[in-house]
N, C-alpha and C positions, 0 to 999 in steps of 0.2 A: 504494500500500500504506500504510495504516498503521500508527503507532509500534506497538498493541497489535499486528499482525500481525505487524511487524517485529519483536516481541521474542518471540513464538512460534514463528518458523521460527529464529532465535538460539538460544533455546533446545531446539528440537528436535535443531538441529547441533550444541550442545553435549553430548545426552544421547547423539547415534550416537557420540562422539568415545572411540577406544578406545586400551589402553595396549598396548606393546609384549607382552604376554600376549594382546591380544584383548580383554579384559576391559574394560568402562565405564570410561571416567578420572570422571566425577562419577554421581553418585546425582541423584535429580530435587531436593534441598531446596541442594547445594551446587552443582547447575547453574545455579540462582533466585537464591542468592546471590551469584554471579560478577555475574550478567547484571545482577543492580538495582544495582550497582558504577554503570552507566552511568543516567545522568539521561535524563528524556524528550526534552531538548534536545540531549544529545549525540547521543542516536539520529536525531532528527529533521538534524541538521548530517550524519552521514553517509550519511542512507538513499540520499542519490544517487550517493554514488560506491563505497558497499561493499554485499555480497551479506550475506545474513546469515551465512551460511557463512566470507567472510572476518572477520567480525566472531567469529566463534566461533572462528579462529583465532588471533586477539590474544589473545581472553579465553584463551585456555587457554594459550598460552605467558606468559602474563602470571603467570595462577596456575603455571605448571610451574618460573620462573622464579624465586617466591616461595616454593618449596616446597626450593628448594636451599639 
């Protein structure tokens, strides 16, 4: 896979990611901004040992954590 694939399924898990109502936790412009947080190299460092899915779980407790 690559990083542009990699950061399309990231960002697709980011956009299914909902809040305790159901509702979207991000919009598609603050899902893009979470995810370009991470460089092409740091993507490329963990595309072998995270799913993009675990990767959209950092990102988002990362923001949920920031939001307190």
């Amino acid at each position: 896979m690559s990083i542009e694939e990699f950061r399309k399924e990231i960002l697709s898990a980011l956009l299914e990611k909902t809040n305790t109502k159901g509702e979207p936790r991000f919009d598609e412009a603050s899902a893009k901004e979470l995810l370009n947080q991470l460089s092409d190299n740091e993507l490329e460092e963990g595309i072998l040992f995270n799913t993009p899915e675990d990767v959209a779980d950092v990102l988002s407790e990362i923001e949920l954590k920031a939001k307190r």
